[in-house]
C-alpha positions in Angstrom: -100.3 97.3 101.4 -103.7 96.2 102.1 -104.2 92.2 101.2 -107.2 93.5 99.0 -105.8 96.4 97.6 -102.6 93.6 96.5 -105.0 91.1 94.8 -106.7 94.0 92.7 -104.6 93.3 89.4 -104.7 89.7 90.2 -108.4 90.2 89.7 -108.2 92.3 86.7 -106.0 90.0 84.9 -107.9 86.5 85.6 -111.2 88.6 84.2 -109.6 89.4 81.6 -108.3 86.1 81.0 -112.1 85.0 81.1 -113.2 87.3 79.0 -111.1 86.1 76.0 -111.7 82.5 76.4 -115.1 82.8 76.2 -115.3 84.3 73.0 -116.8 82.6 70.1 -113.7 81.8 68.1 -110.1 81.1 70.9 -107.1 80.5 69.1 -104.9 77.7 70.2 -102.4 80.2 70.9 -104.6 81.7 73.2 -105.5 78.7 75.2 -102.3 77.4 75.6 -101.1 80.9 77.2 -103.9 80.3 79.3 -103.0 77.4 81.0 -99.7 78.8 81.2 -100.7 81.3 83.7 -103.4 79.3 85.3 -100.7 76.7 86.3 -97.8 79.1 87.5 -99.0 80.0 90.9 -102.2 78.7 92.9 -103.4 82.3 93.2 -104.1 82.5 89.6 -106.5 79.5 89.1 -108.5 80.7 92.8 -109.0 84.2 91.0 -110.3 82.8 87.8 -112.4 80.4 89.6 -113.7 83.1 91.9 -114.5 85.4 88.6 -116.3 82.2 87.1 -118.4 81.5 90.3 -118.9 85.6 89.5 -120.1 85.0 86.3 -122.5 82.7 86.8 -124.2 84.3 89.5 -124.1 87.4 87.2 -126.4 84.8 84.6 -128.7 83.1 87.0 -129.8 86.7 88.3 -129.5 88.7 85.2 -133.4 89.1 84.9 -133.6 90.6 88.8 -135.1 94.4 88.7 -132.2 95.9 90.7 -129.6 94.0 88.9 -131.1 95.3 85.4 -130.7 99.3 87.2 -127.1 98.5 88.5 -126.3 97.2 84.5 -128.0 100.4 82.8 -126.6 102.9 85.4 -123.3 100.8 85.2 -123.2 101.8 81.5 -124.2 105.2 81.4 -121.2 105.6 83.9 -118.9 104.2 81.9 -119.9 105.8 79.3 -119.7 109.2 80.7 -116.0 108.3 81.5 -114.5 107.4 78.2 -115.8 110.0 76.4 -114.5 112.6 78.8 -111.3 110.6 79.2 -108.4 111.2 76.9 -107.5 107.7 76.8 -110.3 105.0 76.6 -111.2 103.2 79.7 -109.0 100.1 80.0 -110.7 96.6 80.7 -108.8 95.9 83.7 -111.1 99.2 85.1 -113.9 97.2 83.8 -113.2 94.2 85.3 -112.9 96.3 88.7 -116.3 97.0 88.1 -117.6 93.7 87.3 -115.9 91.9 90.1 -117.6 94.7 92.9 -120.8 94.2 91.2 -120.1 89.9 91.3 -119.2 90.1 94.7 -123.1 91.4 95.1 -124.8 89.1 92.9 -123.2 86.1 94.5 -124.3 87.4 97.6 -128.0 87.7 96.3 -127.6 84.3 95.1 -127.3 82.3 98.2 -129.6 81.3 100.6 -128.7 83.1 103.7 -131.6 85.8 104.7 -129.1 87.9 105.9 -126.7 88.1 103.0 -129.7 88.6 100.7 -130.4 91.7 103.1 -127.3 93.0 103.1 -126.7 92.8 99.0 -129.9 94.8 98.8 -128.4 97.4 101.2 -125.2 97.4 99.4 -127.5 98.2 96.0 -129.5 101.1 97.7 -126.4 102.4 98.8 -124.8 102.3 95.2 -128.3 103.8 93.7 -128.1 106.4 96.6 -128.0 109.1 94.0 -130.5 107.7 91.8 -132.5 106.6 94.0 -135.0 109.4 93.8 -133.2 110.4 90.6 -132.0 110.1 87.0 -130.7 112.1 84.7 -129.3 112.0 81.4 -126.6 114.5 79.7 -126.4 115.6 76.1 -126.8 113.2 73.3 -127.1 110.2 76.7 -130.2 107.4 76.7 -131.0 105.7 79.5 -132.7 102.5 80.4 -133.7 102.1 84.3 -135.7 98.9 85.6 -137.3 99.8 88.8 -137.3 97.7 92.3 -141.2 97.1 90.8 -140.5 96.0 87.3 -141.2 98.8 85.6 -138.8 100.1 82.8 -138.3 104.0 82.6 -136.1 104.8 79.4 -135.0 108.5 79.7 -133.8 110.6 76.4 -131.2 113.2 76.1 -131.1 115.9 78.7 -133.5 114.1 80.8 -134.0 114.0 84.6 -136.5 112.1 86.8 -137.1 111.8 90.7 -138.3 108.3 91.9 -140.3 108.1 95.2 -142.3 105.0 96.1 -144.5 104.4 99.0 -146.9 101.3 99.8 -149.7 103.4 98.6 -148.1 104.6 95.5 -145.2 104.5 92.9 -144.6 107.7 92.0 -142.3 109.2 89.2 -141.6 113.4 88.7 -140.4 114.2 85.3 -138.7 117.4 85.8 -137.1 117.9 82.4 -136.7 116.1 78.8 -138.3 113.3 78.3 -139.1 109.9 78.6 -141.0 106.0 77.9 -142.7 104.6 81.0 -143.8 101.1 81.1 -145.5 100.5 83.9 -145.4 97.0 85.6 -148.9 96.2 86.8 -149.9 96.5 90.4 -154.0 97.3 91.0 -153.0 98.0 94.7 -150.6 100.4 94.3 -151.2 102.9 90.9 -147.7 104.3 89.0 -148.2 107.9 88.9 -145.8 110.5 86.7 -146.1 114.2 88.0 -145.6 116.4 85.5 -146.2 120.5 86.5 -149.2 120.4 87.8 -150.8 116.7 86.4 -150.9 113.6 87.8 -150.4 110.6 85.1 -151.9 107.3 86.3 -151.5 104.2 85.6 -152.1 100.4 86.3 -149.6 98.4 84.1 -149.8 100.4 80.3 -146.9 102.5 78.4 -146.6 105.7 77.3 -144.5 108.8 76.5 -143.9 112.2 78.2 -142.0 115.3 76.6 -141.7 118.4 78.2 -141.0 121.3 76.0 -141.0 124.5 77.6 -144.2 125.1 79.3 -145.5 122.6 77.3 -146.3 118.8 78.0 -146.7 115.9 75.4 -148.2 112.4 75.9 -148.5 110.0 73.9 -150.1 106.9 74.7 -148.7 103.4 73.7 -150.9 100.6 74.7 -153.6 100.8 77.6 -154.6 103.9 79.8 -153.6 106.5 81.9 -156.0 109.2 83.8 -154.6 112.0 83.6 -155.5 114.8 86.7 -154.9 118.0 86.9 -154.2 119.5 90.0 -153.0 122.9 91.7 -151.6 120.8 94.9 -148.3 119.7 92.8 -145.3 121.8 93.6 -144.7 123.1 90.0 -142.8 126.1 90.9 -139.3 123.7 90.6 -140.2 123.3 86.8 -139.7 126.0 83.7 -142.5 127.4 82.0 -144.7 126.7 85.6 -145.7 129.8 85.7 -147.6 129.5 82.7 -149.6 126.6 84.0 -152.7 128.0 85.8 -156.0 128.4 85.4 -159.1 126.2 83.9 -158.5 123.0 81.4 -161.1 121.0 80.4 -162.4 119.4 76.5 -165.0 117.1 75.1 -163.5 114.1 77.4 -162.7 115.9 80.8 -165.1 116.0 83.7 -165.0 117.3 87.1 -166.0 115.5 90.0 -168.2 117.3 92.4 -167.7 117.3 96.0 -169.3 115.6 98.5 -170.6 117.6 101.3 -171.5 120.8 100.0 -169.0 124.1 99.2 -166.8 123.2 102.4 -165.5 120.4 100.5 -162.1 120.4 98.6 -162.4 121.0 94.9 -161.8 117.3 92.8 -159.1 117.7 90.3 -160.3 117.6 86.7 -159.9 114.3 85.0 -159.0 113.3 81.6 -158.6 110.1 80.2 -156.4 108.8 77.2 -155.8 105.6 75.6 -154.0 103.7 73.2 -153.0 105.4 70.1 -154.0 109.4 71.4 -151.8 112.2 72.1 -152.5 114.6 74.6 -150.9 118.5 74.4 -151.2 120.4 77.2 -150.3 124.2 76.2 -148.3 127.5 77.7 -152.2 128.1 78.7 -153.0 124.8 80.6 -155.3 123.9 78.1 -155.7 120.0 77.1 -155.6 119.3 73.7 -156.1 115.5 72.4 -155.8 114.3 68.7 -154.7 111.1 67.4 -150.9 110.1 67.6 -148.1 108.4 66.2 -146.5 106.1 69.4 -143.9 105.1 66.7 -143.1 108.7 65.6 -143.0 110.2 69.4 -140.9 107.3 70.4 -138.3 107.3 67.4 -135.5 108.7 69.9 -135.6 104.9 71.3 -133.8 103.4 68.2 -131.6 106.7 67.9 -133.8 108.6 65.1 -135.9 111.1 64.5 -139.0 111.1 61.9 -139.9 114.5 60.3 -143.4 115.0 58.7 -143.7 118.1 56.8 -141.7 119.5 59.6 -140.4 123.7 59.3 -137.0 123.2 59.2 -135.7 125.9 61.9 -137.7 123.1 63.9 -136.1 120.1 62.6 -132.9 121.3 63.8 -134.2 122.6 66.9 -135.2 119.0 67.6 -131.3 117.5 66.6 -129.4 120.5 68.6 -131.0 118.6 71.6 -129.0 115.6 70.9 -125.4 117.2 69.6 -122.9 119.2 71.6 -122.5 120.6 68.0 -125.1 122.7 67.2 -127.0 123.6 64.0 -127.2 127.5 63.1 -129.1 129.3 60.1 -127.8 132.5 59.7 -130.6 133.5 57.4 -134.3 133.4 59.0 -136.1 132.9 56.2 -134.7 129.1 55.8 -136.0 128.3 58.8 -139.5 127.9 57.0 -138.7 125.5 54.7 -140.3 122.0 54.8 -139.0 118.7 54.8 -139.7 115.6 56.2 -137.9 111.7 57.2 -136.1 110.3 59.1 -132.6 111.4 60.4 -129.9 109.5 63.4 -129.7 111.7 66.6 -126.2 112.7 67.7 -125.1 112.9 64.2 -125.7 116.6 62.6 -123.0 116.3 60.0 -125.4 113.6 58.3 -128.2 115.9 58.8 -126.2 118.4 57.0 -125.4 116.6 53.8 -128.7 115.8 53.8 -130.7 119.3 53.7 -127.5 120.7 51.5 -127.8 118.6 49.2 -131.2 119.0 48.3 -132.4 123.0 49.6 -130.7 125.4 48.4 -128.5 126.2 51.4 -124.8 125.5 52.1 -122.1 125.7 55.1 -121.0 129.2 55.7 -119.1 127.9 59.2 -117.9 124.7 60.5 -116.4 123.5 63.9 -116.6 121.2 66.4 -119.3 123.8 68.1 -121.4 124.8 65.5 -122.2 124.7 61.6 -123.4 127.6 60.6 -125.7 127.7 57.6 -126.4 130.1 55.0 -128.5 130.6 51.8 -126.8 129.4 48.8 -125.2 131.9 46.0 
């Protein structure tokens, strides 16, 4: 056997072992077993020490971008895992994980040039997948810190391609939807595609939904110019068929060419600040109003917020977030109104809730669907 492969366990258990004396509250019990195994063999006390050293490299770069992307995509991972897993995933798996990423982060803390190169390698290699994309499944959130400081934070069903330049950071939202908060740069503008429009930014935040052939953003502090432009591939996105043709309103202009008709056409701009919500529609038209940044962004803490909201919609919006989906078997219900604010991934609640005060009741329950019905 391998001499790595052997010390493997060895690992788990002295991670383990640090894990519970650094709780808050150690029994005496507990400490006293400790020493016990820290003093039978001289193996035991080199692998604690080594997870230790681990551990405080793991603080002293906890704040660095690409470390913050390995933790969130760490988490979604293991995440994935134990809930498709019959059994839950054991700590000593954990501590597999910790230790490969510790082995890194003590590497990225030292002071040889060439280490520091090779730890970033090692993290492109492990964001290989993701870097260029992200994706969320079902009922999933996601939190990704970008190699420039910038925070994407990705809601259920969600997908994003990353693709930076020195000219240009550039994000495609391909599906779902998602927070950007865009680390400032003046050089180098932060743009989200999006069918065929071009959001840029500086260093603001803002939201993006897609839904359908239709695109939401709503701005949360600062700017974004928003382009629109025929040159974007949109045929890779649903509903792009829809997007064609002329959009323009009260705060769009269009940039003439220079250099008479020869010239290429300027895309049309629009611009949208803090506090407005632009619609683009299944037309291509631009539509801004006045939003809510803390209704569109409710998904963040795990809610929803109705506001006079039909409710065939309302449960439209919490089917996105549930492999157990809401049915009305009875169209006219769909009509009704309601409004607050309800937990995603959690219809059952959602259920008790608009049973116990519309006249409707559960005709069919299972771990697939609950079917609803008018009440007799």
């Amino acid at each position: 056997m391998d001499p790595a492969t052997r010390r493997e366990p060895l690992r788990e258990t002295a991670a383990a072992w640090h894990d519970r004396i650094h709780r808050d509250k150690v029994l005496d019990e507990t400490r006293a077993a400790f020493a016990l195994w820290l003093a039978e063999l001289p193996e035991h006390r080199a692998a604690y020490e080594e997870i230790d050293r681990t551990w405080v490299d793991l603080k002293s770069t906890a704040h660095d971008p690409r470390i913050l992307a390995l933790r969130h995509e760490t988490a979604l991972r293991l995440t994935r895992q134990t809930s498709k897993s019959i059994r839950p995933l054991t700590w000593a798996a954990a501590a597999v994980i910790l230790v490969v990423l510790g082995m890194g982060l003590a590497m990225l803390s030292t002071r040889s040039p060439s280490d520091r190169s090779l730890i970033a390698v090692l993290l492109d290699a492990f964001r290989a997948h993701g870097d260029g994309r992200y994706a969320t499944a079902t009922g999933e959130r996601l939190t990704v810190t970008l190699k420039d400081g910038s925070q994407l934070t990705l809601d259920t069903q969600t997908e994003v391609k990353v693709a930076f330049t020195q000219a240009e950071r550039t994000v495609h939202l391909t599906r779902g939807q998602a927070v950007f908060e865009v680390a400032k740069d003046p050089n180098r503008p932060f743009v989200v595609e999006v069918y065929n429009r071009r959001l840029i930014a500086v260093g603001t935040a803002f939201d993006v939904r897609l839904d359908g052939a239709q695109i939401n953003v709503t701005m949360i502090e600062g700017t974004v110019r928003i382009e629109r432009t025929t040159n974007l591939d949109a045929t890779t996105n649903a509903g792009s068929s829809a997007i064609q043709g002329s959009a323009a309103n009260e705060k769009s202009g269009t940039a003439r060419p220079e250099g008479g008709a020869s010239a290429s056409p300027q895309p049309v701009v629009t611009t949208l600040t803090a506090g407005e919500q632009l619609t683009v529609d299944s037309e291509s038209q631009d539509h801004i109003r006045s939003g809510d940044p803390e209704r569109a962004t409710s998904w963040r803490r795990g809610q929803v917020i109705f506001e006079n909201t039909r409710l065939g919609d309302a449960i439209a919006e919490l089917n996105r977030y549930s492999d157990t989906k809401i049915e009305l078997t009875d169209p006219a219900l769909a009509d009704l109104r309601l409004s607050g604010g309800f937990a995603t991934g959690h219809p059952t609640i959602f259920v008790e809730a608009i049973t116990t005060y519309f006249p409707i009741q559960v005709a069919k329950a299972d771990d697939r669907s609950v079917v609803l019905s008018a009440r007799k």
